[in-house]
MARZA-241573 format. One record per residue: residue in one letter; x, y, z of N, C-alpha, C, CB in turn. Coordinates in steps of 0.1 Angstrom, whole numbers, padded with zeros to 4 digits. Glycine has a CB too. Example, Ala and Ser with C-alpha at 12.3 -4.5 7.8 and 13.67 -1.06 7.14 Angstrom:
% residues 2
 res   npx   npy   npz  capx  capy  capz   cpx   cpy   cpz  cbpx  cbpy  cbpz
   A  0132 -0057  0078  0123 -0045  0078  0132 -0033  0078  0113 -0045  0090
   S  0128 -0022  0071  0137 -0011  0071  0129  0000  0079  0141 -0006  0057
% end
This chain:
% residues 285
 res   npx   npy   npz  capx  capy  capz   cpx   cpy   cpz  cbpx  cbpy  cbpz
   X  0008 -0012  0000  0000  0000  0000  0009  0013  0000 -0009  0000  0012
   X  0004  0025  0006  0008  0035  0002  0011  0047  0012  0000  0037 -0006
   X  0006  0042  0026  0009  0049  0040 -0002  0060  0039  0027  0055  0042
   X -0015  0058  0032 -0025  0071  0037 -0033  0068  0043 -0032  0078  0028
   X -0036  0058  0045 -0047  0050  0059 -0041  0053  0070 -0050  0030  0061
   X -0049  0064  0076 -0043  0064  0095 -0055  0070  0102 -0027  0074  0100
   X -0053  0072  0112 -0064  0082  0120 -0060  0095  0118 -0065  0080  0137
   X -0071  0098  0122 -0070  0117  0124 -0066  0119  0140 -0089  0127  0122
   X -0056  0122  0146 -0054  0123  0152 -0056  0132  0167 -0050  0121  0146
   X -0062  0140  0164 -0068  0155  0167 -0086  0147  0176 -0070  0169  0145
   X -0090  0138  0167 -0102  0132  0175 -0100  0117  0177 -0115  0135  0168
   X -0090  0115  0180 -0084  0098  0182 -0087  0097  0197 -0065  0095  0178
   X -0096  0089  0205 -0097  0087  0220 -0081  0077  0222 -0116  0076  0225
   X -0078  0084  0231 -0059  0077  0238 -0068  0060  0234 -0051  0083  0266
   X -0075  0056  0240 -0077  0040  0241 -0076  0033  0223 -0095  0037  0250
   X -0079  0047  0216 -0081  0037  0199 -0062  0040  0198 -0096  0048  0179
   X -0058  0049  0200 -0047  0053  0197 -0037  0045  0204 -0047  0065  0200
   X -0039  0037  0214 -0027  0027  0221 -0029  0014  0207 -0033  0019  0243
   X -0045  0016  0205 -0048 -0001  0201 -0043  0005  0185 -0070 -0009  0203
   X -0045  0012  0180 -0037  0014  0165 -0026  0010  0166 -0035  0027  0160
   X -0015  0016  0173 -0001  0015  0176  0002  0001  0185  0003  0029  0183
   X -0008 -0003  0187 -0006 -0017  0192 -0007 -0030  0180 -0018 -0020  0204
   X -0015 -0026  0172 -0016 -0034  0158 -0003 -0027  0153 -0032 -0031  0148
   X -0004 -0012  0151  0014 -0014  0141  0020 -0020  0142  0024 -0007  0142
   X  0027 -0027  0157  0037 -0029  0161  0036 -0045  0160  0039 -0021  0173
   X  0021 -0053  0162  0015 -0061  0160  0020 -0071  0144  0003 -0054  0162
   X  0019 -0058  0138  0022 -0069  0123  0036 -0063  0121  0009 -0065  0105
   X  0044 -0054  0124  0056 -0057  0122  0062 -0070  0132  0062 -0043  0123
   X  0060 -0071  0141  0065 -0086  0145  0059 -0094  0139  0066 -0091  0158
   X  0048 -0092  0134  0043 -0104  0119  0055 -0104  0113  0030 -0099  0106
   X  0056 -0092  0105  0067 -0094  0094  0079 -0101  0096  0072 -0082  0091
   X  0084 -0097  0109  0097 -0100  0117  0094 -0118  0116  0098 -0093  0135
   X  0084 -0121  0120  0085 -0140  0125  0083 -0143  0111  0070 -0150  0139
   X  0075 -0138  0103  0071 -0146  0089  0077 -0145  0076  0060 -0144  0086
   X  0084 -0131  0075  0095 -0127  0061  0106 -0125  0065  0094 -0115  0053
   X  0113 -0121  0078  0121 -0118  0082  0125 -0102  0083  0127 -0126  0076
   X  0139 -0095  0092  0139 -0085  0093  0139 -0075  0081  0146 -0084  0100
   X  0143 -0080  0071  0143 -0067  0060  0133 -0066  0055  0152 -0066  0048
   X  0122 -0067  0056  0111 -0071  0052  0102 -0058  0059  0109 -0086  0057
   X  0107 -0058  0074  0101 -0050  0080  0101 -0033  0078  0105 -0054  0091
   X  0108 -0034  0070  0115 -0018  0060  0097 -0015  0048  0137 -0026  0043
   X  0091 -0021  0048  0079 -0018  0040  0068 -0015  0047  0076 -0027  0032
   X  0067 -0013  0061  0054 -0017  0068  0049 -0004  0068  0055 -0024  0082
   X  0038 -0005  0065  0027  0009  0062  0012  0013  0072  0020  0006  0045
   X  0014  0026  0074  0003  0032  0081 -0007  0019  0081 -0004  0046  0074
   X -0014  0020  0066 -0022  0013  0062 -0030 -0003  0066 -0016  0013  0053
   X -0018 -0012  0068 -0020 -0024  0069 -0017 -0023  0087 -0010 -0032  0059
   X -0020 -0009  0089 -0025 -0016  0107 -0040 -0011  0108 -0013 -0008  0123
   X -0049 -0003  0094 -0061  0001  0097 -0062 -0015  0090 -0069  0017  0091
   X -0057 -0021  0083 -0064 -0033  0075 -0064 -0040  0087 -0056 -0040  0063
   X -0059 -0045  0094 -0057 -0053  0108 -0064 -0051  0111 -0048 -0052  0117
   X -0067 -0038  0117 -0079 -0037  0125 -0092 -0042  0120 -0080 -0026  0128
   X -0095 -0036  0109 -0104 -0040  0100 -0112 -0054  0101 -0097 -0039  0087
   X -0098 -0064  0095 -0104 -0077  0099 -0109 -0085  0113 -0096 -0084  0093
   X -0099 -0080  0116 -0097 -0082  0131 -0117 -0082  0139 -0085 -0065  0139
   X -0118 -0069  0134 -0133 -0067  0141 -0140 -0075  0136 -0140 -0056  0140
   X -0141 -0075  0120 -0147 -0081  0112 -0153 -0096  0114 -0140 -0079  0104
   X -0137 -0103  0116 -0136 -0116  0121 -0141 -0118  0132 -0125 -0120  0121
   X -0144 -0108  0144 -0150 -0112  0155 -0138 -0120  0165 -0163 -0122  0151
   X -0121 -0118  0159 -0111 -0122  0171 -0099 -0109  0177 -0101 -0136  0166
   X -0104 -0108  0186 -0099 -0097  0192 -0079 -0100  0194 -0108 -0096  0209
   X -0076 -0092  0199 -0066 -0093  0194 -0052 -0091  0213 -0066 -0080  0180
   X -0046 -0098  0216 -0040 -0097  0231 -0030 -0087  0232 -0034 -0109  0236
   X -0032 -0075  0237 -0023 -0067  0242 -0017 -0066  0253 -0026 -0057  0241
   X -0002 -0062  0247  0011 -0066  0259  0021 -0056  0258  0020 -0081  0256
   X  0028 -0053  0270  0039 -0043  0266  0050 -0052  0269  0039 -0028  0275
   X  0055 -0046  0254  0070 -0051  0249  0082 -0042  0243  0067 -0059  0239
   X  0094 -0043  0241  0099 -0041  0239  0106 -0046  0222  0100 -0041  0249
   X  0110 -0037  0214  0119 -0038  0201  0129 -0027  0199  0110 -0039  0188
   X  0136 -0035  0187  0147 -0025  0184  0141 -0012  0183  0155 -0028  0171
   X  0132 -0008  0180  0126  0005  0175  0124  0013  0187  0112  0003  0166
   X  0117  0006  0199  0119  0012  0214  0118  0000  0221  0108  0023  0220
   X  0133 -0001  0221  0145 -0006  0231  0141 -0002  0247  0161  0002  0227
   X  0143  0009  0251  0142  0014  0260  0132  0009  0272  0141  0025  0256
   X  0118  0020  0263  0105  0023  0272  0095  0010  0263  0097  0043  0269
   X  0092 -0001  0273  0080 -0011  0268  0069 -0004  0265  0075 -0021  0277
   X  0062 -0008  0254  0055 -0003  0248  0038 -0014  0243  0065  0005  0238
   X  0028 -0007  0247  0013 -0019  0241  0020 -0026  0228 -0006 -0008  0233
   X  0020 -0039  0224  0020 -0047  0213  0009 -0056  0213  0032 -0053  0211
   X  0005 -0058  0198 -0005 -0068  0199  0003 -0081  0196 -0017 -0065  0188
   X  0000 -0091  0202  0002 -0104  0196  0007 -0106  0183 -0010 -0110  0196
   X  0009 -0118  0182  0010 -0122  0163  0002 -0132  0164  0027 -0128  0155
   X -0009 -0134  0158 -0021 -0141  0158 -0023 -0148  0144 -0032 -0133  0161
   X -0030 -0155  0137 -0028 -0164  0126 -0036 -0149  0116 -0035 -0183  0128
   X -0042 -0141  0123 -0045 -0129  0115 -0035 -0115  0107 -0053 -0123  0122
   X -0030 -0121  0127 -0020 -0106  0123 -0006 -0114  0108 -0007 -0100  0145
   X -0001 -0124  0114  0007 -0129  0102  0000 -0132  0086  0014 -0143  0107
   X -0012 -0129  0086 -0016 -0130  0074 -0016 -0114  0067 -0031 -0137  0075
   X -0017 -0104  0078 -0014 -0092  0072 -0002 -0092  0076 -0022 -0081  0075
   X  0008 -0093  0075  0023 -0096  0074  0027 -0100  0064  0028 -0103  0081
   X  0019 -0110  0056  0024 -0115  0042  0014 -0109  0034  0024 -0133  0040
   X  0008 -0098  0034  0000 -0092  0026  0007 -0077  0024 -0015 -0093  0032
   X  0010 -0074  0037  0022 -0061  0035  0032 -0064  0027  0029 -0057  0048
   X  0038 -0076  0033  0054 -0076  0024  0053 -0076  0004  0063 -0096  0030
   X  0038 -0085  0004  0035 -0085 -0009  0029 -0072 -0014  0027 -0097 -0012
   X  0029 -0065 -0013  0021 -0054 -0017  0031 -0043 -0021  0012 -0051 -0005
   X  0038 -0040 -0004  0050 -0038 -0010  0064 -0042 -0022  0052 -0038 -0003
   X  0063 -0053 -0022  0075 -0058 -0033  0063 -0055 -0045  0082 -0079 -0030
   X  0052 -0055 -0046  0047 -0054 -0061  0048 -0036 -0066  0027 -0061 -0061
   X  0048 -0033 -0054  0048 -0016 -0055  0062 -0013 -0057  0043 -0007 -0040
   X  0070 -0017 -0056  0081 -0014 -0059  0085 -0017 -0074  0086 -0020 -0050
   X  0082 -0026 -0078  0081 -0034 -0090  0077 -0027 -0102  0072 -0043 -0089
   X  0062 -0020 -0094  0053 -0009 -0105  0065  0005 -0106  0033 -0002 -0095
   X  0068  0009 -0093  0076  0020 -0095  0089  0018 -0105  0081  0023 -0081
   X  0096  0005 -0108  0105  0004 -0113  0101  0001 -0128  0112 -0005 -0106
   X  0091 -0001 -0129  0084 -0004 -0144  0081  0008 -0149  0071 -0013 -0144
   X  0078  0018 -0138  0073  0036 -0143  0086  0038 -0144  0065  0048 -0131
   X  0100  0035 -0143  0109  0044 -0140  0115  0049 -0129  0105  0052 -0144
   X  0113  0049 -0118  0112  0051 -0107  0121  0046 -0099  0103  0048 -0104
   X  0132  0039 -0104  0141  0030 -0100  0135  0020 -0089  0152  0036 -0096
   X  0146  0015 -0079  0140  0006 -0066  0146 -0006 -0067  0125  0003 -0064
   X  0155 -0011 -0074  0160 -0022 -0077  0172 -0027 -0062  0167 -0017 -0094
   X  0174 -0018 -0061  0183 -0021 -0046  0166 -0028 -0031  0192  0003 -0039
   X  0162 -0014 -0034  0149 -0018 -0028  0144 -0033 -0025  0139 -0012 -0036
   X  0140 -0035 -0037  0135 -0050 -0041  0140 -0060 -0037  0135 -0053 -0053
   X  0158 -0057 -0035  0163 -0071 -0028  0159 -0070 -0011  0183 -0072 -0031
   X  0159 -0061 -0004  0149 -0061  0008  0139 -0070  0008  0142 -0050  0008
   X  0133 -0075  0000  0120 -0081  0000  0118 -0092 -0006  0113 -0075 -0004
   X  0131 -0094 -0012  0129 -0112 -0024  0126 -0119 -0013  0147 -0121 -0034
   X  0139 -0122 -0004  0134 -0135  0001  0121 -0131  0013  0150 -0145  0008
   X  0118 -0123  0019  0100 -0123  0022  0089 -0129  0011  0095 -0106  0023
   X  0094 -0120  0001  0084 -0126 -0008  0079 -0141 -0014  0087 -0119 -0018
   X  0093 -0147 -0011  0094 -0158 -0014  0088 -0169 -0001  0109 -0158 -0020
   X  0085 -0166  0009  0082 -0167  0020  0068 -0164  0019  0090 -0161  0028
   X  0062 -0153  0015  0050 -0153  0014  0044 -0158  0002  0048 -0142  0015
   X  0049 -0163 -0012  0043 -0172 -0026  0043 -0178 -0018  0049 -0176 -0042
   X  0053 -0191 -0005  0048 -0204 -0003  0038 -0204  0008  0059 -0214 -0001
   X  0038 -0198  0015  0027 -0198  0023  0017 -0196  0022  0026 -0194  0029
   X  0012 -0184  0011 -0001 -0180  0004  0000 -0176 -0011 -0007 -0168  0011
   X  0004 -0186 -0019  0005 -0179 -0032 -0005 -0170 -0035  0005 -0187 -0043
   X -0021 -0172 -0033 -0029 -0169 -0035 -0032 -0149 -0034 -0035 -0178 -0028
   X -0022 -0147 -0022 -0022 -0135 -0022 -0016 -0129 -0030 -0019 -0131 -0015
   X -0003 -0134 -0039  0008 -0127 -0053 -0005 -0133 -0060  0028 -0135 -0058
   X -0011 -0140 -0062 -0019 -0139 -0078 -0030 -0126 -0078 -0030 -0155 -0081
   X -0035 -0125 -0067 -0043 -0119 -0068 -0038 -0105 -0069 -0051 -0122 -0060
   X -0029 -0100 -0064 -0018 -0084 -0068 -0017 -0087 -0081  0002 -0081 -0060
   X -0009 -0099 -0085 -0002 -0099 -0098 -0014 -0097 -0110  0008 -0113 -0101
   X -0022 -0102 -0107 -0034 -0104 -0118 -0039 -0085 -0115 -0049 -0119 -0111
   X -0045 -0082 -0103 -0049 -0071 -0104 -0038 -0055 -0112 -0053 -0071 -0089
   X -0026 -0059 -0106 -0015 -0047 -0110 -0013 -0050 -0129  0004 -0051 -0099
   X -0016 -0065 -0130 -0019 -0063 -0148 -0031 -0054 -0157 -0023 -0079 -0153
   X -0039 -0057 -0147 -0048 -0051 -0151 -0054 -0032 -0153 -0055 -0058 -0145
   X -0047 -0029 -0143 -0035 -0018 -0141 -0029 -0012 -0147 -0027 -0020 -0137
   X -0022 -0018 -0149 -0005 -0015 -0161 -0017 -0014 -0174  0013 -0035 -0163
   X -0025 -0024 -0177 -0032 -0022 -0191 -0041 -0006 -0192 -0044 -0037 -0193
   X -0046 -0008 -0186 -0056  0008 -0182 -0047  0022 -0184 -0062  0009 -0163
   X -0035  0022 -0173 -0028  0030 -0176 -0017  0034 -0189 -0024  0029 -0169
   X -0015  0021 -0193 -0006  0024 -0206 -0016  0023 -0218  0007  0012 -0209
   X -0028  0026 -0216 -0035  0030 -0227 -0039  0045 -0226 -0045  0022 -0230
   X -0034  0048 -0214 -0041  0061 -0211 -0055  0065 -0206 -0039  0067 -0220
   X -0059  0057 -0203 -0071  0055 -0197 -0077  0068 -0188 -0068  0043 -0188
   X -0089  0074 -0192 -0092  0092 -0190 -0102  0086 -0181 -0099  0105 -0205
   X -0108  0072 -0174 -0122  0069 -0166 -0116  0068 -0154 -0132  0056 -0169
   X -0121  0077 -0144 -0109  0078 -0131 -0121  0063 -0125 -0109  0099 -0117
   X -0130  0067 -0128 -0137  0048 -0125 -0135  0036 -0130 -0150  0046 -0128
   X -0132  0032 -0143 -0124  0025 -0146 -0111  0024 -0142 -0123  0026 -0156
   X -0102  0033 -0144 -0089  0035 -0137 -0089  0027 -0129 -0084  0045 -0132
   X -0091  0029 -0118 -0092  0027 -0103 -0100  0016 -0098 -0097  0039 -0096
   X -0110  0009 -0105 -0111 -0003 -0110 -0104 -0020 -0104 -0106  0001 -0122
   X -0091 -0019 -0108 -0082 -0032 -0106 -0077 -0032 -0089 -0067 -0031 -0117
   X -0077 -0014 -0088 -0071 -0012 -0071 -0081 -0019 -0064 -0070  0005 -0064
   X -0095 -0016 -0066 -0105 -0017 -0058 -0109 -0032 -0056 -0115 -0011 -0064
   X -0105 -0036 -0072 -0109 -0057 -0068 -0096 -0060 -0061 -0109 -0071 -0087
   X -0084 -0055 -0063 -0074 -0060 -0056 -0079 -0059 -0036 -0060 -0050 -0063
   X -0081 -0053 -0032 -0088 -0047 -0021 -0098 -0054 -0019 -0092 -0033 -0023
   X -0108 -0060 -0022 -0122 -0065 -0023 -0111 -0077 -0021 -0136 -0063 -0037
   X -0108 -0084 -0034 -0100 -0098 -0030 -0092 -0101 -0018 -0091 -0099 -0038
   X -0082 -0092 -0016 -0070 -0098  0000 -0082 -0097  0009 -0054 -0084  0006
   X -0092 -0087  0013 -0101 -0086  0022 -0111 -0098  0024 -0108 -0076  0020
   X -0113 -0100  0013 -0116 -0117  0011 -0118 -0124  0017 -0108 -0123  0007
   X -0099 -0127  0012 -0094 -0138  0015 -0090 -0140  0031 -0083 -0140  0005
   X -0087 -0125  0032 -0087 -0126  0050 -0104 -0129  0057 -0081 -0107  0058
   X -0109 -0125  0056 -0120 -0125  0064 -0130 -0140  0060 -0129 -0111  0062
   X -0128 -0145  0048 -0133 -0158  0045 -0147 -0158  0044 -0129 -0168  0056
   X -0153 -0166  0056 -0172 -0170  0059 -0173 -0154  0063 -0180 -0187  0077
   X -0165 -0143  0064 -0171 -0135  0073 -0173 -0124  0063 -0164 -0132  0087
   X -0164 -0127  0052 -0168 -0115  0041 -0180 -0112  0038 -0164 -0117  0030
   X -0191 -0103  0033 -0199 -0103  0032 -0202 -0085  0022 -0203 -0109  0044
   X -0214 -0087  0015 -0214 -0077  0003 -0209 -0062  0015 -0234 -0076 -0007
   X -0213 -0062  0026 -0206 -0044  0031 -0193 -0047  0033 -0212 -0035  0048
   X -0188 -0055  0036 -0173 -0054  0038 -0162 -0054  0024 -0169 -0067  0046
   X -0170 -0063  0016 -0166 -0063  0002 -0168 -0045 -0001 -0177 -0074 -0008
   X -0177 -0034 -0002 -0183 -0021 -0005 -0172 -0014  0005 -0201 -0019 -0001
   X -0169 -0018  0015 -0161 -0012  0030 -0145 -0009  0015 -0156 -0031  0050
   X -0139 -0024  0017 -0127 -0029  0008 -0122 -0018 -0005 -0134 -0044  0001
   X -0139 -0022 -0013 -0138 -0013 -0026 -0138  0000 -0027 -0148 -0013 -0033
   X -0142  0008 -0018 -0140  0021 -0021 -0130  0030 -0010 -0154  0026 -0023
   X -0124  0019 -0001 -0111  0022  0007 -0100  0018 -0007 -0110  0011  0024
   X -0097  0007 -0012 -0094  0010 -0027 -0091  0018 -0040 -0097  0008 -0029
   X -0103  0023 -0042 -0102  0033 -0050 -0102  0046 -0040 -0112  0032 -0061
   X -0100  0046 -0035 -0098  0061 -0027 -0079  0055 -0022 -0114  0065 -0009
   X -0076  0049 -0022 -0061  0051 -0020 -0053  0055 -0037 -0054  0035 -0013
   X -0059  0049 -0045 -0054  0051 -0056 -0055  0063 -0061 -0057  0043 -0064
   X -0068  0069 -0058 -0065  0084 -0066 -0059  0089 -0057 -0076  0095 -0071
   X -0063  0090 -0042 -0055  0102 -0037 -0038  0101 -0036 -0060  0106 -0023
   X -0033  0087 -0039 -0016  0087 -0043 -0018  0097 -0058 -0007  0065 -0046
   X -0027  0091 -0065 -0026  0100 -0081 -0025  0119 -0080 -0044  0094 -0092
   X -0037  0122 -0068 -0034  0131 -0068 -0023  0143 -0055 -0044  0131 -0071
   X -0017  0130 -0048 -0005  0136 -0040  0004  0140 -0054  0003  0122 -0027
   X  0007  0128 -0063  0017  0126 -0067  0016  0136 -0084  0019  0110 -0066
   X  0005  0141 -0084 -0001  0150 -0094  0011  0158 -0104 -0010  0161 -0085
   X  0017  0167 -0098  0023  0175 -0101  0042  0171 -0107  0021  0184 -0090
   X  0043  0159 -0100  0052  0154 -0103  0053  0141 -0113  0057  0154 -0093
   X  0044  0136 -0114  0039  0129 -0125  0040  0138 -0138  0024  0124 -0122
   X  0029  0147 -0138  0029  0155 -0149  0046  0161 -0157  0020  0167 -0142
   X  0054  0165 -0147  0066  0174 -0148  0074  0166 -0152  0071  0180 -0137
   X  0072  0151 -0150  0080  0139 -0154  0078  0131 -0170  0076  0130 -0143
   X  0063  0137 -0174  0056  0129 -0182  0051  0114 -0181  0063  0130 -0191
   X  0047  0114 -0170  0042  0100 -0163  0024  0102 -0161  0052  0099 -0146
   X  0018  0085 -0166  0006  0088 -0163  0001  0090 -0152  0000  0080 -0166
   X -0010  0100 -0155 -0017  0104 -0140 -0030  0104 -0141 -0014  0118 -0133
   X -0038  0095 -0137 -0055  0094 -0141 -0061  0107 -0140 -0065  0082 -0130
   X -0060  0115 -0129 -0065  0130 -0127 -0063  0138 -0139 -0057  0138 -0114
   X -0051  0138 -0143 -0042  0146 -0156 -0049  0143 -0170 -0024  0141 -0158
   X -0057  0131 -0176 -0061  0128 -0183 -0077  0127 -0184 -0054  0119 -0185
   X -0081  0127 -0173 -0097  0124 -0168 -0101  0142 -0170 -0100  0115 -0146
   X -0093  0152 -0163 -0096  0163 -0162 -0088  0176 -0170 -0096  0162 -0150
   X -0085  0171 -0185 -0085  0178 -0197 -0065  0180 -0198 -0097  0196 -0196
   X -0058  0170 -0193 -0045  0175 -0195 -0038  0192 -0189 -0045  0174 -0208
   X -0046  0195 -0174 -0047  0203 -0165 -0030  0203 -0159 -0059  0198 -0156
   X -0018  0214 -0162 -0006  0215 -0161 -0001  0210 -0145 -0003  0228 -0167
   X -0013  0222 -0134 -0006  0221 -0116 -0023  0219 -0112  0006  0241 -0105
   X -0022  0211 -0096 -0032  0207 -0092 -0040  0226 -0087 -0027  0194 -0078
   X -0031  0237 -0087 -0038  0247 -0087 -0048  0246 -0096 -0032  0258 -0088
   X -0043  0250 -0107 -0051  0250 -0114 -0064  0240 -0121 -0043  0254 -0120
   X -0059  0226 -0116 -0073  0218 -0113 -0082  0216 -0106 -0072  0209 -0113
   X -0079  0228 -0094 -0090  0226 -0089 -0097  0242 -0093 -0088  0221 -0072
   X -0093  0251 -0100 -0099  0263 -0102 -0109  0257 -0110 -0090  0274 -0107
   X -0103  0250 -0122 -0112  0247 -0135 -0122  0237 -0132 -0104  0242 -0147
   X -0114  0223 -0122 -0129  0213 -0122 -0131  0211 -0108 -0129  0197 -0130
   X -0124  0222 -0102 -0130  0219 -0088 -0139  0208 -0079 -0137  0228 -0087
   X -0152  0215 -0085 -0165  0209 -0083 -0165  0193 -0091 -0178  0220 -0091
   X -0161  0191 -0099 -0161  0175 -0100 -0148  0167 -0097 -0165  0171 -0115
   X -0143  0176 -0090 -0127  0167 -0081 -0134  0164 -0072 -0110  0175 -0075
   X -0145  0175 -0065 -0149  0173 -0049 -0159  0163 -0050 -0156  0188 -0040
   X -0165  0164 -0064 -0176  0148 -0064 -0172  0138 -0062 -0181  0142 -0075
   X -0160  0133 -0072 -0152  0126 -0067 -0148  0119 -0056 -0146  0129 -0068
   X -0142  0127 -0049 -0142  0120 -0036 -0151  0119 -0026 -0135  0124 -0030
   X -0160  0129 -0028 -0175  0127 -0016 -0181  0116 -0023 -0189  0142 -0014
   X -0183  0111 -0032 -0184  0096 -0037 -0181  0086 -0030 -0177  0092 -0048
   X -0165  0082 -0029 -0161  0079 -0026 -0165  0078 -0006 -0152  0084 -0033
   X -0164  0091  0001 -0167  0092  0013 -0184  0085  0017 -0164  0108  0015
   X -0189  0085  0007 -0205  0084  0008 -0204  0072  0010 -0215  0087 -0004
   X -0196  0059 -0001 -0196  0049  0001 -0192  0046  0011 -0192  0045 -0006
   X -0178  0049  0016 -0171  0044  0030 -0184  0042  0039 -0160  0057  0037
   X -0190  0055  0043 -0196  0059  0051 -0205  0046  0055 -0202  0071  0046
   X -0215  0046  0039 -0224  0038  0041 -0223  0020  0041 -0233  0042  0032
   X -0211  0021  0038 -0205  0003  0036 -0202 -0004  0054 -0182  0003  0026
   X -0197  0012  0063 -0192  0007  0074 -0206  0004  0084 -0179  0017  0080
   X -0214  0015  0080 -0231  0014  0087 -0234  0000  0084 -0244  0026  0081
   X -0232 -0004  0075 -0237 -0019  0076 -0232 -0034  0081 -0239 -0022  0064
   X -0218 -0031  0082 -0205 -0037  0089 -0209 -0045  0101 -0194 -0026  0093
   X -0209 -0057  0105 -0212 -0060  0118 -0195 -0061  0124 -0222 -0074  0121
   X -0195 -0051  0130 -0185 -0051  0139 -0183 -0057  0156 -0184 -0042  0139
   X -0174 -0064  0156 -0176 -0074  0168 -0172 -0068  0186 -0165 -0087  0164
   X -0161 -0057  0181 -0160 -0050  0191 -0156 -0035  0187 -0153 -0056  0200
   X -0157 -0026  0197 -0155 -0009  0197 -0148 -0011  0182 -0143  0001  0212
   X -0159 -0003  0173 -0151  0001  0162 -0151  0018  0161 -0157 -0008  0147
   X -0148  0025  0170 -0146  0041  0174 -0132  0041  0165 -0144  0046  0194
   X -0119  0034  0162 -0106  0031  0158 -0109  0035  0140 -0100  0012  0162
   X -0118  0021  0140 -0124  0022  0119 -0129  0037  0121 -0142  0008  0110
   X -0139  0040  0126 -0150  0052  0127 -0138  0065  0126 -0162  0053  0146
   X -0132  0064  0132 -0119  0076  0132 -0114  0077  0119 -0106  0073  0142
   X -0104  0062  0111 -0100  0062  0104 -0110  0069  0088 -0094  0051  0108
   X -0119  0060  0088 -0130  0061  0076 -0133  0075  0076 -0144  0051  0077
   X -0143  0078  0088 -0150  0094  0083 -0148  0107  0086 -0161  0096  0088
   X -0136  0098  0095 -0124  0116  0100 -0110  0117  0088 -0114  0114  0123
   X -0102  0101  0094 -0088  0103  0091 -0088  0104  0071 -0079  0087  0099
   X -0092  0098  0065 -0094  0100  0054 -0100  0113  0044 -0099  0091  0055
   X -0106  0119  0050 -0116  0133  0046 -0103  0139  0047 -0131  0140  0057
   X -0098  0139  0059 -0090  0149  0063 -0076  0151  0056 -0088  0146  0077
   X -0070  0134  0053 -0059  0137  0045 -0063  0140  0033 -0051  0127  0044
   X -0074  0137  0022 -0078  0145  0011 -0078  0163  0010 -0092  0141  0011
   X -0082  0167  0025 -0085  0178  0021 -0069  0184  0024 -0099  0184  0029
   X -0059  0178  0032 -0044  0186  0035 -0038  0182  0017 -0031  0178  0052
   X -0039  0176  0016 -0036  0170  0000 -0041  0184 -0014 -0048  0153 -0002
   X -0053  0185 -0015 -0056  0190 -0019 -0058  0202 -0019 -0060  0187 -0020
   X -0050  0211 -0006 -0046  0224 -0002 -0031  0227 -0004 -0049  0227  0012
   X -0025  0215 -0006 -0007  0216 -0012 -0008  0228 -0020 -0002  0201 -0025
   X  0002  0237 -0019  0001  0249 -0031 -0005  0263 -0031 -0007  0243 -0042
   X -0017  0258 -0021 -0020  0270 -0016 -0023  0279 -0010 -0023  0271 -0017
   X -0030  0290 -0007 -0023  0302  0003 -0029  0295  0015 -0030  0321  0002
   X -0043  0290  0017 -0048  0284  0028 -0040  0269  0036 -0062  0281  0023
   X -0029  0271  0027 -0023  0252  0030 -0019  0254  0047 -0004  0246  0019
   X -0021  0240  0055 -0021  0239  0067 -0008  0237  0067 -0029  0230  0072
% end
């Protein structure tokens, strides 16, 4: 993933905020027992709201302990367990990462040093769950095809992110998946993909690299100026997007306090859109 899943922090209650950072720390000693330590160099905001996510979903809570790691040595700190969940998002991080790296190096982007970080994880994660590399590899093809045709449907576009997302969620949650969590999946999905498209807006463009925003919204030069001209259908866009969240998680049976998701979905997310989309200008935070 891409490190834009987190809370908003500003209305985070201290108790979701131990238990976030208790899952961070949670699937990086995933990583650590199941790909090993270089592995642990990819671990993202992201895949500790995904944790959580299933976690509730699945209805198994998760055991918090204070521990210690290289990271803080010192002062023990809440960790969650490594549970047969948490190592499953452990081998979903590491793969996600090594495919993202892959894409960057196929854009140009170099990462080739990068990548050896993560061979042998990855290779650790094909035998344990191939199922999770097919489903990246299949989805990031589908991807690569959209974009190297230049593809102007920020709904199509975004498309392959969203089954990719619906799929791993899946395959984690099993008998428990069900059509709102699948809707939860999909448009947490396509809302990571544009808003990396449109962090990464201006430098895409300057590079000559595809950018779904840049092609969907008339070959528009700086994100100033795309939001002067299509403003109003950038902000559709994503309140789409927010609508869905919204209404995917109201249907969610969640098994315990999900105040953690509730933070992340209708605060933390809005919120990074809107510091994103003030980059540049006089009002920027």
């Amino acid at each position: 993933m891409f490190g834009y899943v987190k809370p908003y922090t500003p209305y985070l209650y201290i108790k979701d905020d131990t238990l976030y950072k208790a899952l961070y720390c949670g699937v990086c000693k995933g990583i650590r027992k199941t790909c090993g330590q270089r592995a642990r160099f990819g671990l993202t905001f992201d895949i500790a709201t995904f944790s959580a996510i299933v976690h509730n979903l699945a209805g198994k809570d998760v055991t918090i302990k204070k521990g210690r790691c290289v990271a803080h040595a010192i002062i023990p700190r809440p960790m969650a367990g490594v549970d047969g969940l948490t190592e499953l998002c452990a081998y979903i991080n590491v793969a996600l990462c090594y495919h993202k790296i892959k894409d960057d190096i196929r854009d140009g982007d170099g990462g080739r040093v990068k990548l050896l970080f993560f061979g042998k994880g990855m290779k650790r994660a094909d035998k344990k769950y191939p199922e999770i590399s097919r489903i990246i590899t299949e989805c990031y093809g589908k991807l690569t095809a959209l974009e190297d045709k230049k593809c102007s449907s920020l709904d199509e576009v975004s498309e392959p992110f969203s089954e990719m997302m619906v799929r791993l969620g899946g395959f984690a949650l099993k008998e428990k998946s069900d059509e709102n969590s699948e809707k939860l999946f999909y448009f947490l999905g396509k809302w990571i993909y544009l808003i990396d498209a449109l962090d990464d807006y201006e430098k895409d463009v300057k590079d000559g690299k595809y950018n779904p925003l840049f092609f969907s919204f008339g070959e528009i030069p700086t994100v100033k100026e795309l939001k002067e001209k299509n403003g109003k259908e950038l902000s559709f866009a994503f309140s789409d997007i927010f609508a869905g969240l919204k209404d995917a998680i109201g249907g969610c049976k969640f098994y315990f306090n999900h105040d953690l998701i509730d933070n992340v979905i209708l605060k933390g997310i809005p919120e990074i859109t809107l510091s994103i989309l003030k980059k540049g200008s006089k009002d920027e935070r």
